[in-house]
KESE-64499 format. One line per field, with one value per atom (N, C-alpha, C): residue number from 1; atom name; y, x, z. Coordinates in nm, 3 decimals. Each point is the difference from the previous one (the first is absolute). Last residue first. Example, Ala and Ser with C-alpha at 12.3 -4.5 7.8 and 13.67 -1.06 7.14 Angstrom:
KESE-64499
i	[2;2;2;1;1;1]
at	[N;CA;C;N;CA;C]
north	[-0.225;0.119;0.109;-0.572;0.119;0.120]
east	[1.285;0.082;-0.077;0.029;-0.089;0.090]
up	[0.708;0.006;0.073;-0.007;0.000;0.000]
//
This chain:
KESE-64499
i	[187;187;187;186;186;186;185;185;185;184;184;184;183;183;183;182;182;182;181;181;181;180;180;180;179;179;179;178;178;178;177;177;177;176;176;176;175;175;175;174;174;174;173;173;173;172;172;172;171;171;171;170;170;170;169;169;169;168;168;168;167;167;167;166;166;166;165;165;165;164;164;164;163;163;163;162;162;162;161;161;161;160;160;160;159;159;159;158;158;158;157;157;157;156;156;156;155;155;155;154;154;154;153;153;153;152;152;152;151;151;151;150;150;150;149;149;149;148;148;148;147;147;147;146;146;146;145;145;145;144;144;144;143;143;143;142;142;142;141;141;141;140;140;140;139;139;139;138;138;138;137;137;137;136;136;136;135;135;135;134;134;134;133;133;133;132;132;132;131;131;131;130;130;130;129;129;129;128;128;128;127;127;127;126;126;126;125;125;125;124;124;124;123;123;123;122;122;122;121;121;121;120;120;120;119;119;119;118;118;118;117;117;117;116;116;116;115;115;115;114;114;114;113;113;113;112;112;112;111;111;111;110;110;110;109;109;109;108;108;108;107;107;107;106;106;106;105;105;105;104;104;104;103;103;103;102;102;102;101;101;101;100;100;100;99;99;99;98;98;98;97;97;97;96;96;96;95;95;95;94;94;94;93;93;93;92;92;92;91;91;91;90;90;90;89;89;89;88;88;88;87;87;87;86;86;86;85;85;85;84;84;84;83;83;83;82;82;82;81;81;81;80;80;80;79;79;79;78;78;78;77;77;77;76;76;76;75;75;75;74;74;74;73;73;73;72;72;72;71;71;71;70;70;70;69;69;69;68;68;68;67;67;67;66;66;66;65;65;65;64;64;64;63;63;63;62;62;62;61;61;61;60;60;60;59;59;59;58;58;58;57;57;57;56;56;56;55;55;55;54;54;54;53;53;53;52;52;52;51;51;51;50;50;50;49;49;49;48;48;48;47;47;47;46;46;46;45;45;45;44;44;44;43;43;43;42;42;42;41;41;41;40;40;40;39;39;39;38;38;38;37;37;37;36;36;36;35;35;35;34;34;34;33;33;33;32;32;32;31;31;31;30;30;30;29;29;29;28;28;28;27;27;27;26;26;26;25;25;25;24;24;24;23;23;23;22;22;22;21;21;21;20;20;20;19;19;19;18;18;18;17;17;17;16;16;16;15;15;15;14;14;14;13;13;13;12;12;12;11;11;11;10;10;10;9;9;9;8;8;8;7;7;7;6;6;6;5;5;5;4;4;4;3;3;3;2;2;2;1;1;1]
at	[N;CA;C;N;CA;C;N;CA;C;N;CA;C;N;CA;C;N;CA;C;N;CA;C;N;CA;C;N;CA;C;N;CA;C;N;CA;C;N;CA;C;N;CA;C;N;CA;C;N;CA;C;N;CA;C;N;CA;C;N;CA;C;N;CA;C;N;CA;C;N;CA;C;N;CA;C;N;CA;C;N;CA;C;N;CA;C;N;CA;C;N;CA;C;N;CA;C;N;CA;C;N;CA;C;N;CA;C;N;CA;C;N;CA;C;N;CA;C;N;CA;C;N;CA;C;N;CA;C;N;CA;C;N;CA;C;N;CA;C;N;CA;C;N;CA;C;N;CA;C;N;CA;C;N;CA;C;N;CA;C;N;CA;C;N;CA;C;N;CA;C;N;CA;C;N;CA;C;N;CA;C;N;CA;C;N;CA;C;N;CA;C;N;CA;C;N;CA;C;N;CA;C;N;CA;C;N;CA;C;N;CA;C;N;CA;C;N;CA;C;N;CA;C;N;CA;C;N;CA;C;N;CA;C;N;CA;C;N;CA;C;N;CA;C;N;CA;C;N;CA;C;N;CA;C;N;CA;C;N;CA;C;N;CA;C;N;CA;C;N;CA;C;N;CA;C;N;CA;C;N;CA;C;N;CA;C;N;CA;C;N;CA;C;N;CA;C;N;CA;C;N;CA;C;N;CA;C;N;CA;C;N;CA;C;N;CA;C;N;CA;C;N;CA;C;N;CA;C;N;CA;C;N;CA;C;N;CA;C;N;CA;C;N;CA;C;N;CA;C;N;CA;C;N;CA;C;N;CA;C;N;CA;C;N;CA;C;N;CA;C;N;CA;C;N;CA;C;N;CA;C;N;CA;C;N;CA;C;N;CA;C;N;CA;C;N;CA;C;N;CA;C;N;CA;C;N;CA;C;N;CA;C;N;CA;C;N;CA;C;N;CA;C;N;CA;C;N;CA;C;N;CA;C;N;CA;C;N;CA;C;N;CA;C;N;CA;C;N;CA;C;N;CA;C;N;CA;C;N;CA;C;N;CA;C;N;CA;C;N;CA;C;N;CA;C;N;CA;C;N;CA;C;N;CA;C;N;CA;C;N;CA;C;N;CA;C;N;CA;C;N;CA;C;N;CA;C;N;CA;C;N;CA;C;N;CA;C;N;CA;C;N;CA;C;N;CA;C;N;CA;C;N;CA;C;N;CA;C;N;CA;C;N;CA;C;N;CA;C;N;CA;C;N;CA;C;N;CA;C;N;CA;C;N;CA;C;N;CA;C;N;CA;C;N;CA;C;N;CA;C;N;CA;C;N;CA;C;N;CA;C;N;CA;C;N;CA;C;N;CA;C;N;CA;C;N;CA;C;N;CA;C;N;CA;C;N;CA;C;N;CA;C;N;CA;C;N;CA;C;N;CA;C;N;CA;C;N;CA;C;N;CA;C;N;CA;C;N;CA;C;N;CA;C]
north	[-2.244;-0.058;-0.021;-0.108;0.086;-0.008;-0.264;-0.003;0.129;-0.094;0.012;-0.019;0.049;-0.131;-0.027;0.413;0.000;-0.157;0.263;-0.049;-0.061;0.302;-0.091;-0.047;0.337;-0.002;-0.123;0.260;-0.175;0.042;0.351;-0.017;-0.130;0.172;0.009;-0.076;0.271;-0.033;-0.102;0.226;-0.076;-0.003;0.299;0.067;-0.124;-0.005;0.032;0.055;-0.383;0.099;0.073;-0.369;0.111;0.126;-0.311;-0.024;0.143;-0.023;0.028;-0.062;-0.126;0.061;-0.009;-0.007;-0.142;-0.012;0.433;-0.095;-0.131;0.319;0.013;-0.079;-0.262;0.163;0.017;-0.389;0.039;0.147;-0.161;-0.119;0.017;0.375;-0.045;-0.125;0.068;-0.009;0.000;0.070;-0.126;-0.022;0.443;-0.109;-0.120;0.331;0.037;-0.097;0.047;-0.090;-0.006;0.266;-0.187;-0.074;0.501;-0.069;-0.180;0.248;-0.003;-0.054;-0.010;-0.072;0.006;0.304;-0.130;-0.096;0.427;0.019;-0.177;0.049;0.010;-0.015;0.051;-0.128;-0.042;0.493;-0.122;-0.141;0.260;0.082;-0.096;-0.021;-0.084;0.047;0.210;-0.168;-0.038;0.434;-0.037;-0.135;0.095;0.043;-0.041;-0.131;-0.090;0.063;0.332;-0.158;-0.108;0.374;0.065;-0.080;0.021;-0.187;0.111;0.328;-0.141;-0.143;0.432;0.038;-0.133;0.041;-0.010;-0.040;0.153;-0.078;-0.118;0.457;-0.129;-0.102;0.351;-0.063;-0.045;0.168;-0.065;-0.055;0.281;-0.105;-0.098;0.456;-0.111;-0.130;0.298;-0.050;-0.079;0.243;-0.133;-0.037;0.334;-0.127;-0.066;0.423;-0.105;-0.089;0.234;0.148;-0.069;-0.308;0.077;0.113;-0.093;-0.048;0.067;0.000;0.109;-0.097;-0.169;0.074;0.049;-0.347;0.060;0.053;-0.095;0.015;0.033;-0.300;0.109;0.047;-0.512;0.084;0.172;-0.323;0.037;0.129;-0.415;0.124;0.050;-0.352;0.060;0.096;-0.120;0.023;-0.040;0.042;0.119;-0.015;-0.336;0.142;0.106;-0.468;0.044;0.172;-0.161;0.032;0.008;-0.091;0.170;0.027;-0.399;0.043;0.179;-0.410;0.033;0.050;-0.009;0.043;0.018;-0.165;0.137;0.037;-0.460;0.052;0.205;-0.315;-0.012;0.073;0.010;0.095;-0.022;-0.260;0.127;0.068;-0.443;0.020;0.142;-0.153;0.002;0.026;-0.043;0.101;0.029;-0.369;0.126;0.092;-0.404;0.028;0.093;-0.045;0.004;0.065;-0.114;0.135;-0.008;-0.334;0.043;0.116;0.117;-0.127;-0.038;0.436;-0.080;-0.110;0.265;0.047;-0.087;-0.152;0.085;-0.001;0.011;-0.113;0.104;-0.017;0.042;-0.125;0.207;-0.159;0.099;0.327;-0.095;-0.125;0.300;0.088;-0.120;-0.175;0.039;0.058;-0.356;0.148;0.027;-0.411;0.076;0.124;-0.344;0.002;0.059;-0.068;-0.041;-0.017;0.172;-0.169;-0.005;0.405;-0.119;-0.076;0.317;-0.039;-0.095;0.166;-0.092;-0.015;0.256;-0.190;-0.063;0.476;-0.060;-0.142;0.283;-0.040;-0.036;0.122;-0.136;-0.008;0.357;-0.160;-0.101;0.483;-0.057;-0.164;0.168;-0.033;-0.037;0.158;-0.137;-0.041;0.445;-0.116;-0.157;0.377;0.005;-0.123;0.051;-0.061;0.008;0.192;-0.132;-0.040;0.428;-0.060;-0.164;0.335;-0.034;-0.050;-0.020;-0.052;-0.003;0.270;-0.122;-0.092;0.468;-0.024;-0.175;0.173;-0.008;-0.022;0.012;-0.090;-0.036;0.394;-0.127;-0.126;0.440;0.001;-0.163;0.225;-0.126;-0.048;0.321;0.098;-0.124;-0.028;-0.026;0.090;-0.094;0.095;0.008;-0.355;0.171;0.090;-0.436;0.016;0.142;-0.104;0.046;-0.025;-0.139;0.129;0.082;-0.492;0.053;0.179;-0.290;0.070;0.026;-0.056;0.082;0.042;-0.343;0.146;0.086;-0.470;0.063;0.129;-0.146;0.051;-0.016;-0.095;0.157;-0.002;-0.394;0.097;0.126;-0.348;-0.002;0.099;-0.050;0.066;-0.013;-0.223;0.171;0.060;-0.446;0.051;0.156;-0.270;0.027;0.036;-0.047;0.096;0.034;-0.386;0.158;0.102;-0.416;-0.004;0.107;-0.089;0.004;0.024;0.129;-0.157;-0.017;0.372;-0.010;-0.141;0.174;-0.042;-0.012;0.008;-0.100;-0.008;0.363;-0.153;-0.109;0.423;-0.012;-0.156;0.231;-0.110;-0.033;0.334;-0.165;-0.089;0.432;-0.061;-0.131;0.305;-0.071;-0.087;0.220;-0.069;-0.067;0.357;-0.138;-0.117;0.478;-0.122;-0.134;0.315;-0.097;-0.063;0.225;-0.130;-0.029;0.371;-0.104;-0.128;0.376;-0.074;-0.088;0.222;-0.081;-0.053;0.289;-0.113;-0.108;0.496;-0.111;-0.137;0.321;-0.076;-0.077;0.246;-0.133;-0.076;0.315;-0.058;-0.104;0.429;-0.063;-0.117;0.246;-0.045;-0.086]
east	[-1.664;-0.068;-0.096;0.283;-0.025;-0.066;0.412;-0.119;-0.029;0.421;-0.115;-0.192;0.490;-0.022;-0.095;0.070;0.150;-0.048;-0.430;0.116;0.077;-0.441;0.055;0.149;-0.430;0.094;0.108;-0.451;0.044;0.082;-0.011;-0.058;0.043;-0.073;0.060;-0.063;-0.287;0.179;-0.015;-0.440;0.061;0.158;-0.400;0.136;0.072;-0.316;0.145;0.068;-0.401;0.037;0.135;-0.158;-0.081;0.032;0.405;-0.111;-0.108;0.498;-0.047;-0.182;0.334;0.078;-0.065;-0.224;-0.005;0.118;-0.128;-0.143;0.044;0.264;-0.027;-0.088;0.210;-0.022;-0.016;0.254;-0.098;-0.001;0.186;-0.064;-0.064;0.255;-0.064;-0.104;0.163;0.102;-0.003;-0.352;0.044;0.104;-0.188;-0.074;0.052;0.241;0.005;-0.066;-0.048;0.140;0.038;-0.392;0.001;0.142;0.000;-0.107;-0.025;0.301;0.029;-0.133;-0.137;0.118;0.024;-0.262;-0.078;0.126;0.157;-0.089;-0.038;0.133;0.100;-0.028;-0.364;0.066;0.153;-0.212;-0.085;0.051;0.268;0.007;-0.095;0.044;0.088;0.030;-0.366;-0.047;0.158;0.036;-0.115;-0.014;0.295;0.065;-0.104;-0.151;0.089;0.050;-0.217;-0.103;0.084;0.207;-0.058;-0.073;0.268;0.004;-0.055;0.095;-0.027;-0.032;0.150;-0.125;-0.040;0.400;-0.159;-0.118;0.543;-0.068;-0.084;0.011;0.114;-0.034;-0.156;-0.087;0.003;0.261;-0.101;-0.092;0.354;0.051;-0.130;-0.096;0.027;0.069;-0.091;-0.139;0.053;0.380;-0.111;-0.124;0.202;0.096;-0.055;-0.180;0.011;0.038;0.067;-0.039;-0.036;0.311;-0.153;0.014;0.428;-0.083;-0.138;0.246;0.063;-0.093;0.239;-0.095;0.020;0.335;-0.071;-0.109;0.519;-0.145;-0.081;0.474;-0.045;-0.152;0.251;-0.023;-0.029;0.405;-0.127;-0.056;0.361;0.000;-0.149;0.314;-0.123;-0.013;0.304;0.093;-0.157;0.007;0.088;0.035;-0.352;-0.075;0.103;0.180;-0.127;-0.093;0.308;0.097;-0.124;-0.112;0.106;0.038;-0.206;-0.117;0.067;0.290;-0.090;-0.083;0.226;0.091;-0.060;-0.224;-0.013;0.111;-0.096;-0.089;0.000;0.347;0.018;-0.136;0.013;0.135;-0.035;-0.209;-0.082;0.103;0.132;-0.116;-0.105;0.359;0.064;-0.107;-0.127;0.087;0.030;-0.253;-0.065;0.094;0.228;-0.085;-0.072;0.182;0.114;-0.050;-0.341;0.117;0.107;-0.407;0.077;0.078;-0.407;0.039;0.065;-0.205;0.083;0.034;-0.221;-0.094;0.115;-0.006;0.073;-0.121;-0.107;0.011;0.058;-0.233;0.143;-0.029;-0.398;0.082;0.109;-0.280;0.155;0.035;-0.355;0.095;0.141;-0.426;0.105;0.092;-0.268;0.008;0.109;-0.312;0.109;-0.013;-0.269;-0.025;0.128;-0.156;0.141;0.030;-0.416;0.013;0.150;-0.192;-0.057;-0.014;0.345;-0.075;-0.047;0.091;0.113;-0.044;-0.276;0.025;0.123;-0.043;-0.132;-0.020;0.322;0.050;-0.137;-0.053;0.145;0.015;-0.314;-0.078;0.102;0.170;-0.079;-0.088;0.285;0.044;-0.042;-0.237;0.058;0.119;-0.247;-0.045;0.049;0.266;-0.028;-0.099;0.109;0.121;-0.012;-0.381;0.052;0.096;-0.050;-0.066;0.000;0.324;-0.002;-0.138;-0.014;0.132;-0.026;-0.302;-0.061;0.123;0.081;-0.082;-0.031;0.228;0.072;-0.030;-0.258;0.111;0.078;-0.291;-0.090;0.082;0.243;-0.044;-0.101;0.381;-0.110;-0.044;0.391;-0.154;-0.096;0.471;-0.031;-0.184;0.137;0.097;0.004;-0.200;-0.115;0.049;0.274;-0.149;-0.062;0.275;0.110;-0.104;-0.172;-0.012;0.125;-0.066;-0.146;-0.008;0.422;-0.032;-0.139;0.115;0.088;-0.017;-0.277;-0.024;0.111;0.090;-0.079;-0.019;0.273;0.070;-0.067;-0.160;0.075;0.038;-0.187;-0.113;0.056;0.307;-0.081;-0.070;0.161;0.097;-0.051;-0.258;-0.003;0.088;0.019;-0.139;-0.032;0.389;0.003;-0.146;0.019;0.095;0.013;-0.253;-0.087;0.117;0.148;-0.064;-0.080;0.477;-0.122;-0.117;0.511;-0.017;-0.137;0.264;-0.042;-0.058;0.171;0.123;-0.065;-0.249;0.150;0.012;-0.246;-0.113;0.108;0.206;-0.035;-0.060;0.047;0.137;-0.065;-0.291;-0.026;0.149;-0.041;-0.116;0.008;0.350;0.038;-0.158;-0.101;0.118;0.034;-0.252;-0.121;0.136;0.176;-0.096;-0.088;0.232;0.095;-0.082;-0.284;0.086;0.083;-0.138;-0.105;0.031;0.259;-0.022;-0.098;0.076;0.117;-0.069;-0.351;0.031;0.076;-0.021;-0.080;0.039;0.233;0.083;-0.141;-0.129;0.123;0.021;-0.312;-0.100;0.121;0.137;-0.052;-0.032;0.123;0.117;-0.041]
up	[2.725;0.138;0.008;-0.442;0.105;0.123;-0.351;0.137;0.006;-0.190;-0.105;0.060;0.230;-0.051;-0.146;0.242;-0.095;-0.056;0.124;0.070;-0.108;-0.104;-0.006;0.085;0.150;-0.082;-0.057;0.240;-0.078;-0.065;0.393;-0.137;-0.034;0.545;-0.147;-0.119;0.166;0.038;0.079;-0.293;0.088;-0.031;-0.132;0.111;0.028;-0.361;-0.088;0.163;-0.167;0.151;-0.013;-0.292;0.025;0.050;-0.062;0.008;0.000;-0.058;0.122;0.029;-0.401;0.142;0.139;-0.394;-0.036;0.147;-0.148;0.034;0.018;-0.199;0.132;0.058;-0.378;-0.012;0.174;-0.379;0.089;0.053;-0.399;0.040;0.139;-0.322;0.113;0.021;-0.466;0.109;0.126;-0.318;-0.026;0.106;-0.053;0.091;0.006;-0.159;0.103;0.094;-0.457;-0.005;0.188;-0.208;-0.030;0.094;-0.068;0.109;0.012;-0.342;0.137;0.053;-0.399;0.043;0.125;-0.149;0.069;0.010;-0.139;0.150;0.024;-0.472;0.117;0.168;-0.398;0.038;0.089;-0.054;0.052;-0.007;-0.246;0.158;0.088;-0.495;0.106;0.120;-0.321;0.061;0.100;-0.174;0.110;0.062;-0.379;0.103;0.152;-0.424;0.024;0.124;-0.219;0.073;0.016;-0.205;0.131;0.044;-0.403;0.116;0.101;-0.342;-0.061;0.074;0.194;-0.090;-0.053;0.270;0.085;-0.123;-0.078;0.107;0.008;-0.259;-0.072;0.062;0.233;-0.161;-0.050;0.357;0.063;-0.145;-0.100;0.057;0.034;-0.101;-0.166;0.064;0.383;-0.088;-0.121;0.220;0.080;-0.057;-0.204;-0.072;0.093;-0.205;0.159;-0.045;-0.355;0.095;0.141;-0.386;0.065;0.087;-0.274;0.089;-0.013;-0.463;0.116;0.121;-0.448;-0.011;0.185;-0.113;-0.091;0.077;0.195;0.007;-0.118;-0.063;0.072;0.021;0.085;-0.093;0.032;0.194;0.008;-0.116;0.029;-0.078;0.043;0.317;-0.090;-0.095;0.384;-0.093;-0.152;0.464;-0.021;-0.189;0.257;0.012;-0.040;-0.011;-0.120;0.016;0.363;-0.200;-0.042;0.391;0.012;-0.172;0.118;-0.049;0.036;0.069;-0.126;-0.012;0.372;-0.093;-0.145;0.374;0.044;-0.147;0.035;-0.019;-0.021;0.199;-0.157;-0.075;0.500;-0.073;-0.182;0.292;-0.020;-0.046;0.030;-0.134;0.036;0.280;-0.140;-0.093;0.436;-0.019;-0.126;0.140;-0.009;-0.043;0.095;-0.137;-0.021;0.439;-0.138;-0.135;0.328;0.059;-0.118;0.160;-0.090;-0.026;0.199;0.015;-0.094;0.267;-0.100;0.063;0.262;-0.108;-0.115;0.568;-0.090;-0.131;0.525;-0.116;-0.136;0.560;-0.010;-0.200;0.364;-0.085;-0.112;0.277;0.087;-0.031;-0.250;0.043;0.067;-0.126;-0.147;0.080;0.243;0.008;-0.054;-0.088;0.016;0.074;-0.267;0.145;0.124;-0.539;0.065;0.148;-0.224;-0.075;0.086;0.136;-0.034;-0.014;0.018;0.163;-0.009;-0.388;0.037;0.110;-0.246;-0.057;0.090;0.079;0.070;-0.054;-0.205;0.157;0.060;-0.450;0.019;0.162;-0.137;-0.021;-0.002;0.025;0.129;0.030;-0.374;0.058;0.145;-0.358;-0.012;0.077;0.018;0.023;-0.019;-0.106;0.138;0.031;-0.434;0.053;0.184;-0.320;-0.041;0.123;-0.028;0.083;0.043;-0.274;0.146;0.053;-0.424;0.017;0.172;-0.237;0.025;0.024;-0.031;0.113;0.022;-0.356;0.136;0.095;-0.423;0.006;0.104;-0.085;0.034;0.025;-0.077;0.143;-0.016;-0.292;-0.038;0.145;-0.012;-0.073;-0.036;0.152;-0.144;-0.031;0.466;-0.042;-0.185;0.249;-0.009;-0.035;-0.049;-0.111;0.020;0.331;-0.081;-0.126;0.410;-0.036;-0.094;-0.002;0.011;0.004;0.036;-0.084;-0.069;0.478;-0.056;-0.153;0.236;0.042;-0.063;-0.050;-0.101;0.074;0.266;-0.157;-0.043;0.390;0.009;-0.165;0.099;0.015;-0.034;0.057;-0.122;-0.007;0.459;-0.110;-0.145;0.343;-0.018;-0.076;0.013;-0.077;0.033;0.167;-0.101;-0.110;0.484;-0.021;-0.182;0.163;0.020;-0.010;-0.019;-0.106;-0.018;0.234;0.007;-0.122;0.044;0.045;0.066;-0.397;0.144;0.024;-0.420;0.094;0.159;-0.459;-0.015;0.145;-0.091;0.014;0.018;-0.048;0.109;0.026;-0.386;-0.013;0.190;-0.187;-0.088;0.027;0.170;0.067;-0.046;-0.160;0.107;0.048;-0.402;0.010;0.128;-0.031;-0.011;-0.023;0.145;0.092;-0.028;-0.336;0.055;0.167;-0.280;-0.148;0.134;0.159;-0.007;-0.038;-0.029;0.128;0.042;-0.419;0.060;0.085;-0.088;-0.119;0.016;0.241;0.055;-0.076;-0.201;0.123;0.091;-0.392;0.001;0.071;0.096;-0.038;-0.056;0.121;0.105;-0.036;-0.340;0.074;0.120]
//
């Protein structure tokens, strides 16, 4: 009974988390609300008993959300929290086509003839999951972790055209910093 009503409230917090991204006017507002509704059904997976699944959801979505607000400092030179900016564009059309979306996939999921269960689950259904998975592309999984990592890093270097060193010279106490002027001049 406990373990339902955890379930609802979950389903209905990851719900409001994900309409939230819609309705708040910041880009860090709406990356924590993302964050909150995967976390929601990250632990609505633990509540399913597929603890490797849930665990790696909420991490996934924590880190990636921490690496979205550090690209935006970065490359956007922002502060996510107080640039004021809506998550839709197009508003009419979005509308009509998440409704028409949400209607069709309510019917196809009510009105399906789902099949019934043959034979009985594994004795760890997280392990037979992770096997299904993993077992077959476990070197594809490895290798795109390393070529991901170097990405970011690459993509980090290409985009900073200049670094601390190029700011402050040798000497990382000097103030102030070469910083470029609105004209495009630095000092």
């Amino acid at each position: 009974m406990i373990t339902h009503v955890a379930f609802w409230i979950l389903a209905i917090g990851a719900v409001l988390a994900g309409a939230a991204v819609f309705i708040v006017n910041s880009m860090a507002r709406a990356s924590y609300a993302l964050a909150v509704s995967f976390i929601c059904v990250g632990l609505q997976v633990l509540l399913l008993q597929q603890n490797y699944v849930g665990v790696v959801t909420i991490l996934m979505m924590v880190m990636e959300m921490a690496v979205m607000a550090v690209y935006m400092v970065m490359f956007m030179g922002m502060n996510p929290a107080l640039m004021p900016m809506s998550m839709v564009h197009g508003k009419r059309h979005a509308l009509a086509v998440s409704i028409g979306v949400f209607l069709l996939l309510a019917a196809g999921a009510l009105l399906t003839p789902w099949p019934a269960r043959r034979g009985t689950p594994p004795p760890d259904v997280t392990a037979a999951l992770g096997g299904e998975l993993m077992e077959p592309k476990m070197l594809v999984m490895a290798s795109v972790g390393v070529v991901m990592a170097a990405t970011i890093v690459a993509g980090i270097v290409l985009a900073a055209h200049r670094t601390r060193y190029d700011r402050f010279g040798d000497d990382l106490r000097r103030r102030p910093a070469r910083d470029p002027q609105p004209g495009g001049v630095g000092r």
